[in-house]
C-alpha positions as CSV (number, residue, x, y, z in Angstrom):
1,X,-0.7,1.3,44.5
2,X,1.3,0.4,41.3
3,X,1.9,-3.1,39.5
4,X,2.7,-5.8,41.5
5,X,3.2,-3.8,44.4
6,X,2.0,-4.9,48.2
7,X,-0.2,-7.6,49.5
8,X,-4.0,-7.7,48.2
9,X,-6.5,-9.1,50.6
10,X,-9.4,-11.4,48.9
11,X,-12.4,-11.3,51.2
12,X,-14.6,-14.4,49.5
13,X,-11.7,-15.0,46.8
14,X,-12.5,-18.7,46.4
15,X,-15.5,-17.3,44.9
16,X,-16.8,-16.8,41.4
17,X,-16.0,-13.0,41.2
18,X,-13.4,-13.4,43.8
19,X,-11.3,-16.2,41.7
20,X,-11.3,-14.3,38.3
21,X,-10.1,-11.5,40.4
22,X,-7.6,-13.3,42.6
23,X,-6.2,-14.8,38.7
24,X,-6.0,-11.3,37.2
25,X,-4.3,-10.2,40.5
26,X,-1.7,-13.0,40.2
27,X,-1.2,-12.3,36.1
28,X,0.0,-8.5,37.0
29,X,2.5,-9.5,39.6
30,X,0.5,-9.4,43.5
31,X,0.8,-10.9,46.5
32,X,-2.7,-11.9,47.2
33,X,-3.8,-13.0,50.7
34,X,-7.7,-15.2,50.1
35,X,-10.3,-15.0,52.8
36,X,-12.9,-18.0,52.3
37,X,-15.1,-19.4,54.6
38,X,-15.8,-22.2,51.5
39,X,-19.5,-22.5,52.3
40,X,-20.1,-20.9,48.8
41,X,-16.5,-20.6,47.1
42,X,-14.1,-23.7,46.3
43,X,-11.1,-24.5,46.5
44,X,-10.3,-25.7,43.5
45,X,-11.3,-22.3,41.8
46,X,-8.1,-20.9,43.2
47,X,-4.3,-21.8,41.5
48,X,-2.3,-24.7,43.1
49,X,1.0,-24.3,43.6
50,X,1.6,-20.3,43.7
51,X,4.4,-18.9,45.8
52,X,2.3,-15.4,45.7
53,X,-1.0,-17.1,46.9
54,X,-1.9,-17.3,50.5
55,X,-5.7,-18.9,51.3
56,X,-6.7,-18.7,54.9
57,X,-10.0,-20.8,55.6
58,X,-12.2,-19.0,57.6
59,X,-14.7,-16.3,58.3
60,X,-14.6,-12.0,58.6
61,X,-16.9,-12.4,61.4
62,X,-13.8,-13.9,63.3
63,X,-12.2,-11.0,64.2
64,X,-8.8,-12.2,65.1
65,X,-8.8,-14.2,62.0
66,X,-9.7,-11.3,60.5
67,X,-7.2,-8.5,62.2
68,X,-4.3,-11.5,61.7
69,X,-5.2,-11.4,57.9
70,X,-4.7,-8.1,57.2
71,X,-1.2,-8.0,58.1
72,X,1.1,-6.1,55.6
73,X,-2.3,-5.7,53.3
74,X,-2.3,-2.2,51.3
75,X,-5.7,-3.0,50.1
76,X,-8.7,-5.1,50.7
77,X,-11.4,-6.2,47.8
78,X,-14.3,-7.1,49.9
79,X,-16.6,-9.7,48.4
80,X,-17.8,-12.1,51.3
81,X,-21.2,-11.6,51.4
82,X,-24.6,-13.7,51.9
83,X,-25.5,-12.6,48.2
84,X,-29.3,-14.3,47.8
85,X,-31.9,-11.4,47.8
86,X,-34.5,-14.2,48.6
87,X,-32.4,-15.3,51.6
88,X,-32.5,-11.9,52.8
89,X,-36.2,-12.4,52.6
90,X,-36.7,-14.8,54.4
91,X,-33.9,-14.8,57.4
92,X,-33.1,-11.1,57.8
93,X,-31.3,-11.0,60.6
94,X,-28.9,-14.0,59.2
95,X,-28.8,-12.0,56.0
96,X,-27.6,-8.5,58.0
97,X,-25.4,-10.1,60.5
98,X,-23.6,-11.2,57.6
99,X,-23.7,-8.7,55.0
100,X,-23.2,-5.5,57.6
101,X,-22.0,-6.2,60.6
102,X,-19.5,-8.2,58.7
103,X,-18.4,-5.5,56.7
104,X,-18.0,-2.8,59.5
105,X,-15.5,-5.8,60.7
106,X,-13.5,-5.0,57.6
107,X,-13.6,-1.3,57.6
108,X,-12.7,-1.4,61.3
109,X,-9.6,-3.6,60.4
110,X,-8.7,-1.7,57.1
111,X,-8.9,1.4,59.0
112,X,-6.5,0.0,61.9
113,X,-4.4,-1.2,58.9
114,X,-4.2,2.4,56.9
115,X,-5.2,-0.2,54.0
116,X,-7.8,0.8,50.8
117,X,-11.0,-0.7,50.8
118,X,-13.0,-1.7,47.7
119,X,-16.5,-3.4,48.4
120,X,-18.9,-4.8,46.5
121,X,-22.1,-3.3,46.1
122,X,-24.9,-4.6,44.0
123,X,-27.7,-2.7,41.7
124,X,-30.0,-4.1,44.2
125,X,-30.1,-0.7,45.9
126,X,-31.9,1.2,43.5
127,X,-34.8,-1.2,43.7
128,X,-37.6,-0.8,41.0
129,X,-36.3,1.7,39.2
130,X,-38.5,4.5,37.1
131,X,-36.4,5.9,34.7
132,X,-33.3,4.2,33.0
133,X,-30.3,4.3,32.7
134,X,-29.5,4.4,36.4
135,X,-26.9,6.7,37.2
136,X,-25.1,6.6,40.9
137,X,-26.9,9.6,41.3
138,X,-30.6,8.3,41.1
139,X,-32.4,8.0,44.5
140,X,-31.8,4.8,46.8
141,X,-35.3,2.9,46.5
142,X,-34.2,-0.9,47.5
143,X,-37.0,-3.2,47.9
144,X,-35.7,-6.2,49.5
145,X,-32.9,-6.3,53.3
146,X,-29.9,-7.5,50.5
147,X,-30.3,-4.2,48.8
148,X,-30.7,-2.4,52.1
149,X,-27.3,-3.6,53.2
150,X,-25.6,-3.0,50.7
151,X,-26.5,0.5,50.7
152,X,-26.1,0.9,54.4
153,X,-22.6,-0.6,53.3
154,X,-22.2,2.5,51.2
155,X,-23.0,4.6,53.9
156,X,-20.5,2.9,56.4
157,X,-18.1,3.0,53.9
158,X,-19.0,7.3,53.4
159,X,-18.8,7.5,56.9
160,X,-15.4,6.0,57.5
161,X,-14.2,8.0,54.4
162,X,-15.2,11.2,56.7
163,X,-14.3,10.0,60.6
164,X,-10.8,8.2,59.5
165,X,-9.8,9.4,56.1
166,X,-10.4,5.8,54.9
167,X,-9.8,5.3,51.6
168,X,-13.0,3.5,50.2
169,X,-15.1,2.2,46.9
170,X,-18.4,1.0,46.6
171,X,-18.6,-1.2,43.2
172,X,-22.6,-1.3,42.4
173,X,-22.4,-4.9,40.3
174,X,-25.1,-5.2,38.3
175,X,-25.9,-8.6,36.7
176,X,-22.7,-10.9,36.4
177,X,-22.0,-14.2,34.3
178,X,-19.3,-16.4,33.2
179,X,-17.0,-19.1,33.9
180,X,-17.0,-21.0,37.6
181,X,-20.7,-19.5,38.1
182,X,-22.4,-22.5,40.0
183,X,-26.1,-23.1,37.8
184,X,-26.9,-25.2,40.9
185,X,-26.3,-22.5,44.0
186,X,-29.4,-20.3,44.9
187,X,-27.4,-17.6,44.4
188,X,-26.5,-18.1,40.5
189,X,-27.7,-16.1,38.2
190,X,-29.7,-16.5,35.0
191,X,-27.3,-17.2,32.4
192,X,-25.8,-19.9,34.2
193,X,-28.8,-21.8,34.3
194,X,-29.2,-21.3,30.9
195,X,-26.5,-23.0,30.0
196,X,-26.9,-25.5,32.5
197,X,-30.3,-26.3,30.8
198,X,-29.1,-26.0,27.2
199,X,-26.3,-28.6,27.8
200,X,-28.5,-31.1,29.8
201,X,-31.2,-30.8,27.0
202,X,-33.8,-30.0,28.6
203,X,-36.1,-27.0,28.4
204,X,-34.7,-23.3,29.2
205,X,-36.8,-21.6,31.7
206,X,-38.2,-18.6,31.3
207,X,-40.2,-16.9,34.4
208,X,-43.2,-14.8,33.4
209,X,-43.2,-13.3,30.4
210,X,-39.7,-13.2,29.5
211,X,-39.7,-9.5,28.9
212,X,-38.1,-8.4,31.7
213,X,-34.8,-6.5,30.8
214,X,-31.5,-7.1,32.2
215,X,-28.1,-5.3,32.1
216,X,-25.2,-8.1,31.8
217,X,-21.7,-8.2,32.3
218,X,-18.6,-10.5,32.0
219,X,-17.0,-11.9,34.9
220,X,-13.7,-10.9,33.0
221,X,-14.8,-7.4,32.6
222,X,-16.0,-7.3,36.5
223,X,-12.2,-8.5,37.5
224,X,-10.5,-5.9,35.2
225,X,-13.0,-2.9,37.3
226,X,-12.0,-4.6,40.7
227,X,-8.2,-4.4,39.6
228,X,-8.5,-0.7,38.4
229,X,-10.4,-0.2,41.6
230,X,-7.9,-1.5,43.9
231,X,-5.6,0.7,42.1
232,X,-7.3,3.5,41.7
233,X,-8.0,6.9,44.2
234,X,-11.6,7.2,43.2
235,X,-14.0,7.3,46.7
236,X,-17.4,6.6,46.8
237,X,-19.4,4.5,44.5
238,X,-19.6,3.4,40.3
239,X,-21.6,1.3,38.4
240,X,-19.9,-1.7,37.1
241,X,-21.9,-3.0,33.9
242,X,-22.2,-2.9,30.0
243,X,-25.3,-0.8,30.0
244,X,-26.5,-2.9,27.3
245,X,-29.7,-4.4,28.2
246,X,-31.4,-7.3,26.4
247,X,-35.0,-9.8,27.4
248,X,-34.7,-12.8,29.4
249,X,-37.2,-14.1,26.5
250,X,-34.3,-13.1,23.9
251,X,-31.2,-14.2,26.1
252,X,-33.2,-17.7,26.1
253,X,-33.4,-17.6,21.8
254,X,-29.8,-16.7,22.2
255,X,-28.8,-19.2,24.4
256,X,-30.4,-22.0,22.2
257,X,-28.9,-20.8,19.1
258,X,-25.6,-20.8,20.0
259,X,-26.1,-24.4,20.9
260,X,-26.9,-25.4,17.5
261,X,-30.9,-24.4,17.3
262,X,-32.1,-27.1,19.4
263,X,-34.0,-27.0,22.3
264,X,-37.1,-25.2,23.5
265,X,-38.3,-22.4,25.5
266,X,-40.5,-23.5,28.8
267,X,-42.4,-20.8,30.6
268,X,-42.9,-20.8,34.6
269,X,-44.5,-19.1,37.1
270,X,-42.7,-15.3,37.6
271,X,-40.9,-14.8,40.9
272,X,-42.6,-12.2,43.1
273,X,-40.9,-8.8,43.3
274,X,-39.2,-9.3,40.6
275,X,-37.7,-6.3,38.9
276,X,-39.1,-5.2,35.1
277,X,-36.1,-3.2,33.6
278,X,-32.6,-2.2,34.8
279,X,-30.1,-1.1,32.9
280,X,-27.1,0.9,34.4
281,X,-25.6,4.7,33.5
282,X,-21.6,3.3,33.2
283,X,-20.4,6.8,31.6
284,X,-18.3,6.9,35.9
285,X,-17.1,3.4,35.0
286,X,-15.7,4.1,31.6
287,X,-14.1,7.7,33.2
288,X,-12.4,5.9,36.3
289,X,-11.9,2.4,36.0
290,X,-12.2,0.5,32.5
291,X,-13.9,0.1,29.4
292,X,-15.8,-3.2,29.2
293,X,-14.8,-5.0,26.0
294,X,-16.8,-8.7,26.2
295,X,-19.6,-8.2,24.7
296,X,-22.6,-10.4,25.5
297,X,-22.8,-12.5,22.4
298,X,-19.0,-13.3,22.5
299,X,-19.0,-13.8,26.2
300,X,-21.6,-16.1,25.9
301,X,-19.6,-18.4,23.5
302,X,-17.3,-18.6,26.0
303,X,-19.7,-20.9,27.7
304,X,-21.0,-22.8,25.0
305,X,-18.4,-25.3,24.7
306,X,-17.5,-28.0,28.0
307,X,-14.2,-26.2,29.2
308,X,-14.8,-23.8,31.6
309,X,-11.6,-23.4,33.4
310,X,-9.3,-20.6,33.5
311,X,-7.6,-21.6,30.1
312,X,-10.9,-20.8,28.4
313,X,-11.0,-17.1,29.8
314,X,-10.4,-14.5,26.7
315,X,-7.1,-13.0,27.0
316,X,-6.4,-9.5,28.7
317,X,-5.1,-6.7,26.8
């Protein structure tokens, strides 16, 4: 699949992965077809007004929706997900009816289609880890149903590969910040309530001790993978990171400074389960896809300021 060519189909595009990658799509020349059931992506993350831009409201677990969407598709980046590991937790089956049986939906379809298929995975499925980095190698160890789906997503994905010469990616996200990231959804991650917090003036967070250890990369960066991705003829399954890591307790000093020095660090209870140290092996990433080039620090001035639309993105190379 070159430049511009075919019809790209968004699963979750509305999204705050999904959008960054639908605009990145658009910048090189696609067609893109969105997927959104809206009940966590918006509207008004998407373009208005693009002749290459098709949004269909609705769900994969539809499956004439679904089957009607991936007409003329050559490839599908699948991002609609229930995403919250403590949902997962706590409604299961919810949590797998979503997460699996909606993604065999969209193998089944991509394979009826002849269409690629790249996925998102998450760093959930290596659970506590021992050693770091984690390369895609390590042994599967998840410790909550999220992180078991997603790997029995990989292994779906594998097994289509084999049966029907599917064409398939696994992209194992690790932790993921930036611009349209919702600090008030259950499902958003640290960063974003960081600046929520910063900007409101009031106290910045900090569960535990603050030394847990976290592996972070820019929504920008994540876009330019899923683009390469899309493009690409690589099977099976890469990290997509910085493989930087840096404390929740320094991230929080971080955070403050760059608002000018004020504010104050409040600690709260830690969250059981929660994971000490991850930090991802992204040697695969750099070989195959890209070559991040947001750096924490810089990415994070991209939120310190009050625009956070699409104008404030950095620009591509």
């Amino acid at each position: 699949m070159k430049n511009g060519e075919g019809l790209i189909l968004v699963t979750g595009g509305a999204g705050f992965i999904g959008s960054h990658t639908v605009d990145l799509l658009l910048q090189e020349g696609y067609r893109v077809r969105v997927l959104d059931n809206f009940s966590t992506g918006r509207r008004e993350n998407l373009p208005q007004g693009c002749v290459r831009l098709d949004v269909v409201a609705g769900s994969v677990e539809d499956p004439d929706l679904l089957q009607s969407s991936f007409r003329e598709v050559v490839a599908v980046l699948h991002l609609a997900a229930q995403v919250s590991v403590q949902r997962s937790l706590e409604d299961p089956v919810h949590s797998c009816r979503q997460n699996v049986l909606g993604f065999v939906r969209v193998l089944d379809a991509a394979r009826k289609q002849s269409a690629r298929v790249v996925y998102a995975s998450s760093a959930a499925v290596y659970g506590d880890p021992e050693t770091l980095p984690l390369s895609e190698q390590v042994p599967i160890r998840p410790i909550s149903p999220y992180g078991l789906e997603k790997y029995s997503n990989e292994l779906y994905a594998d097994l289509f590969g084999r049966l029907y010469g599917l064409s398939q990616l696994g992209l194992r996200y690790f932790n993921v910040y930036g611009p349209r990231q919702d600090p008030n959804s259950p499902y958003s991650g640290v960063i974003s309530r960081f600046v929520d917090q910063v900007r409101r003036g009031t106290a910045v967070t900090v569960r535990g001790d603050g030394l847990q250890e976290r592996d972070f990369i820019h929504v920008t960066d994540v876009a330019r993978a899923n683009v390469a991705a899309l493009r690409s003829r690589v099977d099976g399954v890469v990290n997509v990171a910085s493989g930087q890591v840096i404390s929740i307790h320094r991230l929080a000093e971080l955070m403050i400074e760059l608002h000018g020095g004020t504010g104050e660090i409040q600690w709260v209870a830690p969250l059981p389960g929660d994971i000490r140290r991850s930090q991802a092996d992204v040697r695969r990433m750099r070989q195959l896809l890209i070559e991040p080039f947001i750096p924490l620090e810089r990415g994070l001035q991209t939120l310190s300021g009050s625009d956070l639309d699409r104008r404030s993105l950095p620009v591509l190379p």
